[in-house]
MOPAC internal coordinates of N, CA, C and O (Angstrom, degrees):
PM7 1SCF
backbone

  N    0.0000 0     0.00 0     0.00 0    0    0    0
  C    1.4560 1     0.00 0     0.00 0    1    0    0
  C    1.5294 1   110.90 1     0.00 0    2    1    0
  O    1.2310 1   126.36 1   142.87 1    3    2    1
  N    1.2849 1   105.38 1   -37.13 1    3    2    1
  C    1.6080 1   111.61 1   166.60 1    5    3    2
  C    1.0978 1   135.94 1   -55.55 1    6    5    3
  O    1.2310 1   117.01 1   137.05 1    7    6    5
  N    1.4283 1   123.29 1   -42.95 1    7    6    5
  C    1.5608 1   143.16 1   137.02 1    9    7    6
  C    1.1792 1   107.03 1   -35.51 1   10    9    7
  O    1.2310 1   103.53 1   128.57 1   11   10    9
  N    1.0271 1   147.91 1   -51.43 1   11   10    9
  C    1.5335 1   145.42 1  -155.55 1   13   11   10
  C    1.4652 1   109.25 1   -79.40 1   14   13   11
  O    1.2310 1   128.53 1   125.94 1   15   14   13
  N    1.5209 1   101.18 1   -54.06 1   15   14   13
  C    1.4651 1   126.46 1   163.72 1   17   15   14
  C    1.9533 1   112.41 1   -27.57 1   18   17   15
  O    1.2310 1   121.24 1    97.96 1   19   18   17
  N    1.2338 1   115.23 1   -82.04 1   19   18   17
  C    1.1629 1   136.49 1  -173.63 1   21   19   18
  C    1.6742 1   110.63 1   -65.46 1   22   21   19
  O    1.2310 1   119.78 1   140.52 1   23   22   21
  N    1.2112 1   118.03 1   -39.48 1   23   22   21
  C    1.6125 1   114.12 1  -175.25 1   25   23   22
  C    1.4762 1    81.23 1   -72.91 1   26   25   23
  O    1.2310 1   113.00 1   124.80 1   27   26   25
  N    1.4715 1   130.84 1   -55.20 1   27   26   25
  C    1.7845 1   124.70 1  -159.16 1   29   27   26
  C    1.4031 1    89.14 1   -43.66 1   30   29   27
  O    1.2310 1   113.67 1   121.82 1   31   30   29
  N    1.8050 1   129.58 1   -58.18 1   31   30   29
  C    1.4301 1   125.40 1  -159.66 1   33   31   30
  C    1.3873 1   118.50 1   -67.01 1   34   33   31
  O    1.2310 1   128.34 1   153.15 1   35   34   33
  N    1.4389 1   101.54 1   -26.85 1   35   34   33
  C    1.5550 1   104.43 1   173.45 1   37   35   34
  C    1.1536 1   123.64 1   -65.20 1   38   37   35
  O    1.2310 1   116.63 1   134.13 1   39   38   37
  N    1.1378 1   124.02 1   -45.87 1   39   38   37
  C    1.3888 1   129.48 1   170.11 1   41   39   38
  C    1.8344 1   130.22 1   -79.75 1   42   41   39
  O    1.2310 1   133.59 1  -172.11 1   43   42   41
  N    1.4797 1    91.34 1     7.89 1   43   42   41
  C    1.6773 1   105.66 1   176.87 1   45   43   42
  C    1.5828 1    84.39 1   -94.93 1   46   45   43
  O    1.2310 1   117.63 1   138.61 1   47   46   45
  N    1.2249 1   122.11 1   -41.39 1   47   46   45
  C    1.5851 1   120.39 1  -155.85 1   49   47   46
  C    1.8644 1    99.45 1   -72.65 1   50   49   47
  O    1.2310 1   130.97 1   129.28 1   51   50   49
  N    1.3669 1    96.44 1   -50.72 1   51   50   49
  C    1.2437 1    98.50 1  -178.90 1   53   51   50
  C    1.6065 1   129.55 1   -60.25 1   54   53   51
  O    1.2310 1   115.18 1   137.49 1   55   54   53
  N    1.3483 1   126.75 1   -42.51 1   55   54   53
  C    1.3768 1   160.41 1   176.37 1   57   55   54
  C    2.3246 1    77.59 1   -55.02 1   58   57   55
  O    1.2310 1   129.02 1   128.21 1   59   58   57
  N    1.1533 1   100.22 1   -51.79 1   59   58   57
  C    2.0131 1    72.11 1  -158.36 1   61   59   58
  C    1.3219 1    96.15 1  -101.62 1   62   61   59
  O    1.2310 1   115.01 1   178.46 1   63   62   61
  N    1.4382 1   127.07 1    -1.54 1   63   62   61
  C    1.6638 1   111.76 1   168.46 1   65   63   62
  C    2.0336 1    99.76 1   -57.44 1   66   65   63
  O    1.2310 1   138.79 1   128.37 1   67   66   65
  N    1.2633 1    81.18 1   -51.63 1   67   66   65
  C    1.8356 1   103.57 1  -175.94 1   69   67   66
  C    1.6550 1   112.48 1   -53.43 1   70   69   67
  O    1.2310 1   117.44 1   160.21 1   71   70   69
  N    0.9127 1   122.48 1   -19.79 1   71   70   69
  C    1.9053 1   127.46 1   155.82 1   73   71   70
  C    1.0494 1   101.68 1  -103.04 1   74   73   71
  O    1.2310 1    96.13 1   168.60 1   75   74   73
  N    1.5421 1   159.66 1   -11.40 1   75   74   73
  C    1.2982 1   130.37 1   168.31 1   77   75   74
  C    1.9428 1   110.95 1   -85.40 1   78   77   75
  O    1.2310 1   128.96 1   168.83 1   79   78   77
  N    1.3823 1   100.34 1   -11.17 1   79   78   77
  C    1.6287 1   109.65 1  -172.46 1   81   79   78
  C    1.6576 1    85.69 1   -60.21 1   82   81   79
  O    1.2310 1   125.05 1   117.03 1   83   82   81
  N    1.5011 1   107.91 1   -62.97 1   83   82   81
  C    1.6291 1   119.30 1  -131.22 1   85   83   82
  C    2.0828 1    88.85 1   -89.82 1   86   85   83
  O    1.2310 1   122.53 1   177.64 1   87   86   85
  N    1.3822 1   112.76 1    -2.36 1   87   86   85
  C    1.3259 1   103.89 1  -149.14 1   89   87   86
  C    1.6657 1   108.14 1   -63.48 1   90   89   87
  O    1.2310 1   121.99 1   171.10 1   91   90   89
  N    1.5738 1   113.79 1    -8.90 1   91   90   89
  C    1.5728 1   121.30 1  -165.80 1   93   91   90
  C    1.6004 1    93.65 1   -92.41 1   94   93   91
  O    1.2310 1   114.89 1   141.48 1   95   94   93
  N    1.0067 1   127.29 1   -38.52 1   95   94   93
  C    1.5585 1   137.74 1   160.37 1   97   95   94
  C    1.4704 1   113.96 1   -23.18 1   98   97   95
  O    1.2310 1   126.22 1   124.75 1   99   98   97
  N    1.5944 1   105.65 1   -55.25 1   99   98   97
  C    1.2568 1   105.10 1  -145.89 1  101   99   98
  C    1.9773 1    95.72 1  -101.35 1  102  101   99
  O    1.2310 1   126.84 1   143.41 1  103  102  101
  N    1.3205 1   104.45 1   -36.59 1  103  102  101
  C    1.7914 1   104.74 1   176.91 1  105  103  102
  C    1.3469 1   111.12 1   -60.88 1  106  105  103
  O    1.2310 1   131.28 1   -24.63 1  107  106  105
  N    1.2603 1    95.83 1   155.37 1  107  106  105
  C    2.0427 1    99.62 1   168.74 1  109  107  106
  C    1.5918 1    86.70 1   -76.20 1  110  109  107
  O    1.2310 1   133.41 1   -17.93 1  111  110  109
  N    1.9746 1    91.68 1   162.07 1  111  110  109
  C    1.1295 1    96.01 1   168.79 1  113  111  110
  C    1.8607 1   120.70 1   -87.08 1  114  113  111
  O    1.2310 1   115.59 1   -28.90 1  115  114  113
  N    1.0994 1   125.97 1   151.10 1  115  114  113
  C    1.1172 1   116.12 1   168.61 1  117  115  114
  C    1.4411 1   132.08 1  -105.11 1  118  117  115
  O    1.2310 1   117.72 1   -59.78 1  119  118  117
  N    1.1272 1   121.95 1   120.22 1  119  118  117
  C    1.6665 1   133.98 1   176.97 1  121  119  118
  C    1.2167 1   101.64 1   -79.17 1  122  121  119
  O    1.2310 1   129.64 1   -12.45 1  123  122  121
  N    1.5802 1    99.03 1   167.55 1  123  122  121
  C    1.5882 1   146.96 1   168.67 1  125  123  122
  C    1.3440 1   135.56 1   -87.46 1  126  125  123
  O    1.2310 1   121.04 1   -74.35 1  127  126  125
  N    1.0627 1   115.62 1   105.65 1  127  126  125
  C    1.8948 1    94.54 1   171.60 1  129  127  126
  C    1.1457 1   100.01 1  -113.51 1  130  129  127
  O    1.2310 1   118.90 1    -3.06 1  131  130  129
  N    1.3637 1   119.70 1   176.94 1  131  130  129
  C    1.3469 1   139.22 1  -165.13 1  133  131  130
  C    1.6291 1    85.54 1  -128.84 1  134  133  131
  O    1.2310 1   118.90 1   -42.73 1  135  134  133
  N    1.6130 1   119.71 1   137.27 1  135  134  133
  C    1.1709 1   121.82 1  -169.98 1  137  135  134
  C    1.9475 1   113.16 1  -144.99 1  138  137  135
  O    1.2310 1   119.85 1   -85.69 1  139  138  137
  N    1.5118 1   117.89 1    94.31 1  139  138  137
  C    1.5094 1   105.84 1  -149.57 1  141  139  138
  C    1.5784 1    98.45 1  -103.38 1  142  141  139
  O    1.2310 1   112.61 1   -53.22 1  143  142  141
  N    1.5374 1   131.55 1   126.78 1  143  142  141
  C    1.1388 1   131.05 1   141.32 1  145  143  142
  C    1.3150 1   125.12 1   -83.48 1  146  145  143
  O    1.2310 1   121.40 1   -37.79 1  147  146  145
  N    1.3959 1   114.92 1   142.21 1  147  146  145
  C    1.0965 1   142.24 1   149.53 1  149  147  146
  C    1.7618 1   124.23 1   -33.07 1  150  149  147
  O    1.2310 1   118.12 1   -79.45 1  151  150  149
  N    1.5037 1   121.18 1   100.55 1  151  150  149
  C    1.2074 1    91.97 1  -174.05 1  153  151  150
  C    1.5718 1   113.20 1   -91.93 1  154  153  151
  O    1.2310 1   123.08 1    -0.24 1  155  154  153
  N    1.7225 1   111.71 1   179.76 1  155  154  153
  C    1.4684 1    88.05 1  -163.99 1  157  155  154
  C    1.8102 1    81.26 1  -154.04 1  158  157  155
  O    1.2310 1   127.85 1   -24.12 1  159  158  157
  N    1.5822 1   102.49 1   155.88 1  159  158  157
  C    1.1947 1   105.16 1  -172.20 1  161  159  158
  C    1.9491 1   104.08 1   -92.83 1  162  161  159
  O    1.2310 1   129.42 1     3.61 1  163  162  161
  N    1.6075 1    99.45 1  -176.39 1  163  162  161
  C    1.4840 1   102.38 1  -179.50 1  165  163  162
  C    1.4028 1   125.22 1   -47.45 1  166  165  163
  O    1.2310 1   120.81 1   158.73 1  167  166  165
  N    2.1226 1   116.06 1   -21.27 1  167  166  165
  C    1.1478 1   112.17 1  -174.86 1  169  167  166
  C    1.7675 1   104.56 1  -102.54 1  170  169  167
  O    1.2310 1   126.26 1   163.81 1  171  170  169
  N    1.2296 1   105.58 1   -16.19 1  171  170  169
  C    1.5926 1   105.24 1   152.95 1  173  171  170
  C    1.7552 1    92.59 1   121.84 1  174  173  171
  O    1.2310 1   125.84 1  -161.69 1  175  174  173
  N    1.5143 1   106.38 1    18.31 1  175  174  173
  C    1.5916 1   108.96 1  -169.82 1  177  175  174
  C    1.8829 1    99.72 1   -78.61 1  178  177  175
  O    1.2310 1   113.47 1   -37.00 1  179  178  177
  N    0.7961 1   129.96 1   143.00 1  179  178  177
  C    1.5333 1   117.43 1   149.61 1  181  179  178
  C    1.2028 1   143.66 1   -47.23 1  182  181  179
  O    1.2310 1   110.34 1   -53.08 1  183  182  181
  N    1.6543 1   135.76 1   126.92 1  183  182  181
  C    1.4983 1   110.18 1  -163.75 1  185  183  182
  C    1.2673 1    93.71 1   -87.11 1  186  185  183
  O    1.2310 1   117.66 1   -16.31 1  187  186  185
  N    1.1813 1   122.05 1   163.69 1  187  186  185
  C    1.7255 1   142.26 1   158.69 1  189  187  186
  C    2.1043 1   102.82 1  -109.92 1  190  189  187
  O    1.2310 1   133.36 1   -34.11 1  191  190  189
  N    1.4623 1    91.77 1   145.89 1  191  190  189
  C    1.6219 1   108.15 1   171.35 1  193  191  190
  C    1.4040 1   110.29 1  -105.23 1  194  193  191
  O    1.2310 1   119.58 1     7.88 1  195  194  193
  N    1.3352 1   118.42 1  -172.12 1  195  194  193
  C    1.0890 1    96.48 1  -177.07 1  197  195  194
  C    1.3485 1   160.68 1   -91.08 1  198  197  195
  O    1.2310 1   132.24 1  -171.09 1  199  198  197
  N    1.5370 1    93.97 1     8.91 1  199  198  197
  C    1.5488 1   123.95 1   163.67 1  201  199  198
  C    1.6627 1   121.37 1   -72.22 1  202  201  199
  O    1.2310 1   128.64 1   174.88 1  203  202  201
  N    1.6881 1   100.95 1    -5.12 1  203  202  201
  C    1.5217 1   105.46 1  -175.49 1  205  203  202
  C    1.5671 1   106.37 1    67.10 1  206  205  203
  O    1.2310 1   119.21 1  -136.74 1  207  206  205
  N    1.5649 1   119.11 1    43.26 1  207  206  205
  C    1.4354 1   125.01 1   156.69 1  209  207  206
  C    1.3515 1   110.13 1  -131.40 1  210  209  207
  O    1.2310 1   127.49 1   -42.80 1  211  210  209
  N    1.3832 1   103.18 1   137.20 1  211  210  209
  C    1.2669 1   133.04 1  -161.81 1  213  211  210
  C    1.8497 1   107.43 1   -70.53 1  214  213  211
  O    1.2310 1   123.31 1   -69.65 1  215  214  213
  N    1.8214 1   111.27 1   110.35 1  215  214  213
  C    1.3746 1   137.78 1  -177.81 1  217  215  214
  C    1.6915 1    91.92 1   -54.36 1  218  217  215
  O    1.2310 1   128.63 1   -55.79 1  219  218  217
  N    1.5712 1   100.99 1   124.21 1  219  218  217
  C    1.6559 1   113.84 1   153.50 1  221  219  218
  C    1.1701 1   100.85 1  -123.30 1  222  221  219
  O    1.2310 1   125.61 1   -16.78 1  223  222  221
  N    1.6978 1   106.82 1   163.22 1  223  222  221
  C    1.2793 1   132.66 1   147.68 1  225  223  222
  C    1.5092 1   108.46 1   -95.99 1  226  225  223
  O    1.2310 1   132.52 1   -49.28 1  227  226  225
  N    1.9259 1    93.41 1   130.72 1  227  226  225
  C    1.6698 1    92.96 1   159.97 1  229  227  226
  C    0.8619 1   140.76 1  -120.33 1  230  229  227
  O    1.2310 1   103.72 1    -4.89 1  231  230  229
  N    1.4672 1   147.58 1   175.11 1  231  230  229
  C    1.3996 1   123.92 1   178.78 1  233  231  230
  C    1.8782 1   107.27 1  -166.46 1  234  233  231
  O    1.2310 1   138.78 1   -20.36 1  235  234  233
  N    1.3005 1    81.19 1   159.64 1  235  234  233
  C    2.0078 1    62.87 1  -166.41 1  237  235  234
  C    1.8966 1    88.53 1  -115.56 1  238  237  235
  O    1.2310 1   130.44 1   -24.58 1  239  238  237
  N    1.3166 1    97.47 1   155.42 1  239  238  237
  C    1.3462 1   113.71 1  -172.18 1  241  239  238
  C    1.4474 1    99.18 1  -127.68 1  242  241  239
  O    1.2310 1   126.56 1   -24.70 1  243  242  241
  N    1.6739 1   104.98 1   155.30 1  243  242  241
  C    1.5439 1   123.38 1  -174.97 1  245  243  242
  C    1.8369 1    92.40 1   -96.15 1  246  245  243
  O    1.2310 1   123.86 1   -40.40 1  247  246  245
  N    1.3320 1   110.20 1   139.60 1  247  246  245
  C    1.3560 1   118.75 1   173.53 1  249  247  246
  C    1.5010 1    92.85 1  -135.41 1  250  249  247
  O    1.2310 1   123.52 1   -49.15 1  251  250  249
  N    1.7718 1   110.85 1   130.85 1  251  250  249
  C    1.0763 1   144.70 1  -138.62 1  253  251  250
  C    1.6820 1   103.95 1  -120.09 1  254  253  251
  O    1.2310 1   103.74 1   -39.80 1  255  254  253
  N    1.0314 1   147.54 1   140.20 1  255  254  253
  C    1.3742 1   146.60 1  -151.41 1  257  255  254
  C    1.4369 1    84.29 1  -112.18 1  258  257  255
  O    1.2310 1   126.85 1   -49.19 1  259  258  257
  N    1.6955 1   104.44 1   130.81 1  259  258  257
  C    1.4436 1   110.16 1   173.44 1  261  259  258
  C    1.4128 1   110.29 1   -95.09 1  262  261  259
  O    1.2310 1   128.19 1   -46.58 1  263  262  261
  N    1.4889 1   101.83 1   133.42 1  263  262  261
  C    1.5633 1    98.40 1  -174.99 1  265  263  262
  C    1.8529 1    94.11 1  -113.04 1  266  265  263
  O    1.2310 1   139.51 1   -43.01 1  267  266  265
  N    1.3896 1    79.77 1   136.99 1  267  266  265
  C    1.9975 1   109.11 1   170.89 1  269  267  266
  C    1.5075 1   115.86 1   -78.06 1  270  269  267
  O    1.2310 1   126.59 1   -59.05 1  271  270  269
  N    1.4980 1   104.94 1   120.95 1  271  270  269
  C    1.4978 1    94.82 1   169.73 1  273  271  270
  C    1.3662 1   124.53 1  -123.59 1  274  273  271
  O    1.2310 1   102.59 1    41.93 1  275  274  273
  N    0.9271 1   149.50 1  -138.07 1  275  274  273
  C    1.2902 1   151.24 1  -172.67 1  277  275  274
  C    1.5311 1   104.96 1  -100.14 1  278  277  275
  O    1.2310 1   114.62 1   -56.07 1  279  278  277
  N    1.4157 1   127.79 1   123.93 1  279  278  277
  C    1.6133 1   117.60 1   153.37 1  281  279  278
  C    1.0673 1   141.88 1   -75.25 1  282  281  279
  O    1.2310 1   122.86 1   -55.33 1  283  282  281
  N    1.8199 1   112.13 1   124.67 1  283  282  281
  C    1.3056 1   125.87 1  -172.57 1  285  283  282
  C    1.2960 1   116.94 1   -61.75 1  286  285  283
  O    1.2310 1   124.22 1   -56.80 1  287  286  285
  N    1.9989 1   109.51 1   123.20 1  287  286  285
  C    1.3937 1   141.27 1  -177.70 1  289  287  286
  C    1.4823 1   103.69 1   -32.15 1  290  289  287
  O    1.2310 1   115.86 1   -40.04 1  291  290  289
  N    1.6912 1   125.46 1   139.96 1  291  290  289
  C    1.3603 1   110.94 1  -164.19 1  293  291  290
  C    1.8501 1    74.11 1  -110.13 1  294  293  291
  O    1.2310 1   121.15 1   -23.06 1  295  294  293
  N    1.5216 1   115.41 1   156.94 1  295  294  293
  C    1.6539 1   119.40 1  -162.73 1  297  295  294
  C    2.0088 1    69.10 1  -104.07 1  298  297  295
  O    1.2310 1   135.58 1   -31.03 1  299  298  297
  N    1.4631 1    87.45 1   148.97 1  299  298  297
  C    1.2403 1   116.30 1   155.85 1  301  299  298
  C    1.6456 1   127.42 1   -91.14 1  302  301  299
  O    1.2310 1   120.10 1   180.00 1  303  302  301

């Protein structure tokens, strides 16, 4: 039972070292964007600083690889 025990663990250990090696392989990669709003006051004007250029917020966002699949059979 002890044997059984330990080869089962060995090969649990081994089986996910072996998907975490290859795991960058197998995902899309994922990018960045940089994404700037405009900020805007209570009446919805834009603020300016003091160069008279217009205050954003930025923020960068993950953009996600769209994956295509097969289209579902329409029933007759």
């Amino acid at each position: 039972m002890k044997n059984i025990f330990w080869s089962l663990c060995i090969v649990v250990s081994v089986s996910f070292l072996w998907n975490n090696a290859f795991a960058d392989v197998v995902k899309p990669a994922e990018t960045t964007t940089k994404v700037c709003v405009d900020v805007k006051d209570k009446a919805g004007k834009p603020i300016k600083d003091a160069k008279g250029v217009v205050k954003q917020n930025c923020k960068e966002m993950k953009v996600h690889k769209k994956l295509e699949g097969t289209p579902v059979p329409v029933k007759k």
